[in-house]
N, C-alpha and C positions, 0 to 999 in steps of 0.2 A: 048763724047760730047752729050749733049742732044740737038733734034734738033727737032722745035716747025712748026709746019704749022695753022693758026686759021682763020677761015674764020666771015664774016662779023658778030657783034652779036652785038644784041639791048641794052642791060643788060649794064650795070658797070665794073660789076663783072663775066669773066670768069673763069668757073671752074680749070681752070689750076690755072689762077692765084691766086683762092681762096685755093687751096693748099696748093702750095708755101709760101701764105701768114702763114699758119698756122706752117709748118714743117718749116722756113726758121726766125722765131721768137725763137725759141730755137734750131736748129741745123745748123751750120755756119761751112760746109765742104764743099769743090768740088764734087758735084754730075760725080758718074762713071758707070753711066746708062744712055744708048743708047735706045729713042723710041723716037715715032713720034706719036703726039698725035693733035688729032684735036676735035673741039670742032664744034657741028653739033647744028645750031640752032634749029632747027625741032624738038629737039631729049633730053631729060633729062638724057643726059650718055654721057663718055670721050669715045674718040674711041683710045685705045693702042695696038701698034701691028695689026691695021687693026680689032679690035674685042670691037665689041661695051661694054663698061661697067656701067651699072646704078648706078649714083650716091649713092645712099643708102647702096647696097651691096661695095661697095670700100671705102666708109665712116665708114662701119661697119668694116672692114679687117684692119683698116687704125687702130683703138682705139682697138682693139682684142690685133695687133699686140704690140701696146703701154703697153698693159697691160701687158702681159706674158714678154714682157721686164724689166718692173718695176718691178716684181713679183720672175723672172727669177736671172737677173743681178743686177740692179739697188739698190733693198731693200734686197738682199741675206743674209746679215749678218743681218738685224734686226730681231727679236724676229720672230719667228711664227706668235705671237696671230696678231700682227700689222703688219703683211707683207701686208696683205689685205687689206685691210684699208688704208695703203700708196700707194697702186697700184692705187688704186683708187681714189687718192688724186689725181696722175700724169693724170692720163685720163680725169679726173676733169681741168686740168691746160690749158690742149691743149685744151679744149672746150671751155672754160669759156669765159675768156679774148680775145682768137680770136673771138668767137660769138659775143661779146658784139659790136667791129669790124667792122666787115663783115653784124652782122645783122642789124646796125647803118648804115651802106650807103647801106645796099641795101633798105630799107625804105626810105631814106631819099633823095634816089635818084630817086626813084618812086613820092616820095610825092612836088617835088620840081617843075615836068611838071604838074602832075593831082590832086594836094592839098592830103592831107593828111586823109584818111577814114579810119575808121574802118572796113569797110566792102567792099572794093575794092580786084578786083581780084587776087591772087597772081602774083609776076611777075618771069620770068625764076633765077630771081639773089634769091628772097625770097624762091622759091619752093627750090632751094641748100640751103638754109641755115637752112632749114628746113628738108630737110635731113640729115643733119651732124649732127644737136642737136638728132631727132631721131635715128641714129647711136651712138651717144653716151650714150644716157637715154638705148638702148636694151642693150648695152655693159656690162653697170655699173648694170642694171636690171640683167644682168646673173651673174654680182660678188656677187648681195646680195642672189639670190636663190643658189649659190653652196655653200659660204661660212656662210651667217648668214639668212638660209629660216624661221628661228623663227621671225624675223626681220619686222612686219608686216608692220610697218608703214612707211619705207623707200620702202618696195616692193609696196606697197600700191600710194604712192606719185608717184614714176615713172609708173608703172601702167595707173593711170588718167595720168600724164602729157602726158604721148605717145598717149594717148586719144584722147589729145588736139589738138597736134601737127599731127599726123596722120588721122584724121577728117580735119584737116583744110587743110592739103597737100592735101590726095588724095579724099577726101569726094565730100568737096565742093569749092575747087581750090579759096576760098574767105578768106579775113578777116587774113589774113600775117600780115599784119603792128598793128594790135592789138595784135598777139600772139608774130610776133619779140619784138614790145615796150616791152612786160611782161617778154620776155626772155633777152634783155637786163638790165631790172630791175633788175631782177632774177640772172644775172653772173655776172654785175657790179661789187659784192662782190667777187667774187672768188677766186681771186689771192691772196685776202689776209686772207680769210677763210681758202684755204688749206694752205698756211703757217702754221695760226695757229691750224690746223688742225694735220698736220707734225709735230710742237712743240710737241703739249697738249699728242700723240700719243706717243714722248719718254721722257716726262720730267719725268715717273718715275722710266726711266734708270738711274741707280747713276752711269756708264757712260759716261752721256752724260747732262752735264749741260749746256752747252750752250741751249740746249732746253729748261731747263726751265729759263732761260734771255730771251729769244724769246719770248717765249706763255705769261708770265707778261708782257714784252715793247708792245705787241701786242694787248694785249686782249683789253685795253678801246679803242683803236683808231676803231680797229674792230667791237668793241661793240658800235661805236658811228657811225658809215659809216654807219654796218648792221640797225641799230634802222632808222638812214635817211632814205634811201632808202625803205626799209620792213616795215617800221612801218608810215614813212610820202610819200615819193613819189609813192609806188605801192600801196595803198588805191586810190591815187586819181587819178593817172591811170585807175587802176580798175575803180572808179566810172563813171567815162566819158566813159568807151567802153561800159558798161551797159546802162547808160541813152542815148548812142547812140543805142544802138539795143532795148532799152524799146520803144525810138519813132518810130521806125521801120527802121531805116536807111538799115537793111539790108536783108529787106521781098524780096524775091523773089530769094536769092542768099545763105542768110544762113537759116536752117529751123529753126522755134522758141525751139524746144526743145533740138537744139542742141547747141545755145548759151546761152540759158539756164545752158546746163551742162556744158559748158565751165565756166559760173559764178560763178557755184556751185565748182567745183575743184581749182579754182583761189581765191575763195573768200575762201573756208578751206584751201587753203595752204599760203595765208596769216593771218591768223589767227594763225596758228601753229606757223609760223612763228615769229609773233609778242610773241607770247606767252614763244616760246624757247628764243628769244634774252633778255625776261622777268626775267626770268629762271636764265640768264648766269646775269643779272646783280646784282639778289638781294645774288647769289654767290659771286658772285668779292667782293659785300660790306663786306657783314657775312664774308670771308677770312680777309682780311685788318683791320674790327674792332676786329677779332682774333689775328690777327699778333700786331696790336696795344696795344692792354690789353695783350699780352706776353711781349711786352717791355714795359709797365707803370710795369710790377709787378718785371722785371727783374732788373728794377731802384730803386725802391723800396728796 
């Protein structure tokens, strides 16, 4: 039996429960592990077994271990080239969709007693959530330096993100609920990216066709979400956290050159972004009016 003691905490969100939350969304079995875990306000770590554990390093152990499973068991029989790449889909899953979550009330629960800033202190529920997303950017940052280090621009991207997010955790303990909103934005998409992620990865198994029925039924809906979201709602997210730190809202707590570079990495990785989901649409057409002009001439 697992058997819980938690003492008083200010937060929403305790770390137990934001566990659970995450493993307990895709794995629906009788837990046959016996600890006693307490959650120590004072303190940014689970205490297991009487031995304090810092969130970050147990958030990293926690997607490590998800990978070598996916890697291991889970994708054993697919191809080589895509074992990777699906591994990484799955570490992608358990972050995504729970962050979007977890980092939605713990904002929202901050912002509901002291209003809503850009530039307000982190609170105990946000500094966790902001370890977990950094646990998983170092995670999947180690899948692309062993498997594709040629891969600049993906190592590149997590890179600056961990930037972000690591400046804003341990730097200057400010400015959470602008990097949660953007990481919200940012995994909104997920669940249905690595779907089609997973498809696009075996549809050119001639094995495996149902993959590619998946990646066509998927691709405009995801190409019309991704386009909302990246291309309309995180501009204007973006613009509002900048024109709030251009008036100063946050002189004295974040320093000017550092949410400066936070602008700078948010404002290039929507741009890329806009620019790939660009990418994938003027494909979808050029395919379709291919596929089309094969059946006008096959009628013919």
């Amino acid at each position: 039996c697992l058997v819980l003691t938690r003492r008083s905490y200010s937060s929403n969100i305790t770390r137990f429960n934001f566990i659970i939350c995450i493993i307990s969304s895709y794995i629906h079995s009788p837990s046959s592990v016996s600890a006693r875990i307490e959650i120590v306000r004072s303190q940014m770590s689970i205490t297991v077994f009487e031995t304090s554990v810092p969130d970050l390093p147990l958030f990293f152990t926690m997607f490590l271990i998800i990978y070598l499973i996916a890697y291991l068991i889970v994708f054993r029989n697919w191809k080589p080239q895509i074992r990777p790449e699906a591994s990484s889909c799955l570490i992608s899953i358990f972050h995504g969709t729970p962050a979007v979550f977890l980092a939605s009330r713990a904002v929202f629960s901050s912002s509901s007693s002291s209003g809503f800033s850009f530039s307000s202190a982190n609170t105990a529920a946000q500094n966790t959530v902001l370890d977990f997303s950094v646990a998983y950017f170092l995670t999947d940052l180690l899948h692309y330096i062993v498997f594709y280090p040629s891969d600049v621009l993906f190592i590149g991207h997590h890179v600056a993100t961990l930037f972000v997010f690591i400046t804003c955790r341990f730097l200057v303990s400010h400015g959470a609920c602008a990097i949660l909103g953007l990481l919200i934005l940012a995994e909104v998409t997920s669940a249905c990216q690595n779907a089609w992620t997973l498809a696009g990865a075996r549809k050119s198994d001639p094995e495996s066709r149902l993959a590619v029925k998946v990646y066509d039924l998927l691709s405009p809906p995801f190409y019309a979400f991704y386009s909302l979201v990246r291309g309309v709602l995180g501009p204007l997210f973006f613009g509002k956290m900048v024109a709030s730190y251009a008036r100063g809202e946050a002189n004295g707590v974040i320093p000017n050159w550092l949410w400066v570079s936070w602008a700078v990495v948010v404002g290039t990785a929507i741009t890329v972004s806009i620019l790939w989901i660009w990418n994938l649409w003027i494909e979808l057409f050029r395919e379709r009016k291919a596929k089309k002009l094969g059946q006008d001439k096959k009628i013919r």
